[in-house]
Structures are given as structure tokens and as C-alpha cells.
C-alpha positions in Angstrom: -22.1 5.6 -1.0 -21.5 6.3 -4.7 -18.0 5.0 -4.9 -16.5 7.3 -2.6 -14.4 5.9 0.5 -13.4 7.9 4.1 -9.7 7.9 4.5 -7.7 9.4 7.2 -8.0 12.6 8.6 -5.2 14.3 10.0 -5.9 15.5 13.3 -4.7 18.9 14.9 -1.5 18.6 16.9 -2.0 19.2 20.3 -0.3 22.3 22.1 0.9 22.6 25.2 -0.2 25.8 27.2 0.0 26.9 30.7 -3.4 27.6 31.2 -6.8 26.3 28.7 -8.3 29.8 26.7 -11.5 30.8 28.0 -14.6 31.4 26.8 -17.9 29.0 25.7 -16.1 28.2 21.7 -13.6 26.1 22.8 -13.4 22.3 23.0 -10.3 21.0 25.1 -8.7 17.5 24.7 -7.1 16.0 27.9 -4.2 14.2 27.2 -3.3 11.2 29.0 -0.7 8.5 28.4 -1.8 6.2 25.4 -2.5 6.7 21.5 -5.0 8.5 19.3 -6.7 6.4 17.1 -9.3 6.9 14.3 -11.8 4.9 12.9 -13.0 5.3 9.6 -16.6 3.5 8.9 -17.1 3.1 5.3 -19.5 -0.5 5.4 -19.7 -3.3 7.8 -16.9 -4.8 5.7 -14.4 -1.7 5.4 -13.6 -0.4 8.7 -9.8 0.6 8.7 -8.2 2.0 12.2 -5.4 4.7 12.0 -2.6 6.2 14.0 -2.2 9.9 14.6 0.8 9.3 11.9 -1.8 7.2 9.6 -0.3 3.9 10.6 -2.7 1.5 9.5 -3.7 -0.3 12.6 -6.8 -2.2 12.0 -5.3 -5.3 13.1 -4.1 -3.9 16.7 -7.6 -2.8 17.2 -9.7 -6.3 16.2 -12.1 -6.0 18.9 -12.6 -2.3 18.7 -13.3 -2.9 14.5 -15.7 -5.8 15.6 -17.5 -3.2 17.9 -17.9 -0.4 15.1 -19.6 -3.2 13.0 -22.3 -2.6 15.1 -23.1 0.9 14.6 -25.6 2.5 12.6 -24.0 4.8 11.0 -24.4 6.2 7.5 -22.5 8.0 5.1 -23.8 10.7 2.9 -20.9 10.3 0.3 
């Protein structure tokens, strides 16, 4: 990984609109009661979980983070 470490990414604030846009380059997010989280993957060992507001929430999410230890994912930092 050379050093380098995933942080937060802010994500997009959601809009509220009458009616979705059309066409095929769209991707819509439904939004249903509850809270956005993000995971951030850097090693088994450095798995931090995030707000929307970057809250650090890793240890609200315990099982979630135990889950994500299980991926196989790789980084190309």
C-alpha cells in the first residue's frame, strides 16, 4: 500500500425531486429511514466506519467491521 491510507469520502447530498431524470446515465439512490455509512478498507487491521458527517463510527458498527475483515479486497495505493 506504500504508506498511503483511504479516508473519508464525502458523499453527494441527496436531492429531493418530484420525479427521477430519465435516461440509461443515471444511478438513483432510494432513501429510506436509517444512516449512510462508509467503510473504508485499508488492511485487516484498519477498517474505520464513517457517518455521512464523518463521525467516526467504527465502534457502532463492530460486527459490520468484523464482516469487511473478510473481504478480498486490495488497494492499488
Amino acid at each position: 500500500m506504500n504508506g498511503a491510507r483511504l479516508a473519508l469520502i464525502r458523499p453527494m447530498e441527496p436531492k429531493l425531486v418530484a420525479k427521477p431524470p430519465e435516461g440509461e446515465h443515471w444511478i438513483h439512490e432510494i432513501k429510506l429511514d436509517g444512516y449512510r455509512t462508509q467503510i473504508v478498507i485499508n488492511s485487516p487491521d484498519d477498517i474505520p466506519a464513517f457517518s455521512s458527517s464523518g463521525a467516526d463510527w467504527t465502534r457502532k458498527y463492530t460486527g459490520i467491521i468484523e464482516a469487511a475483515r473478510d473481504l478480498d479486497v486490495k488497494s492499488d495505493l
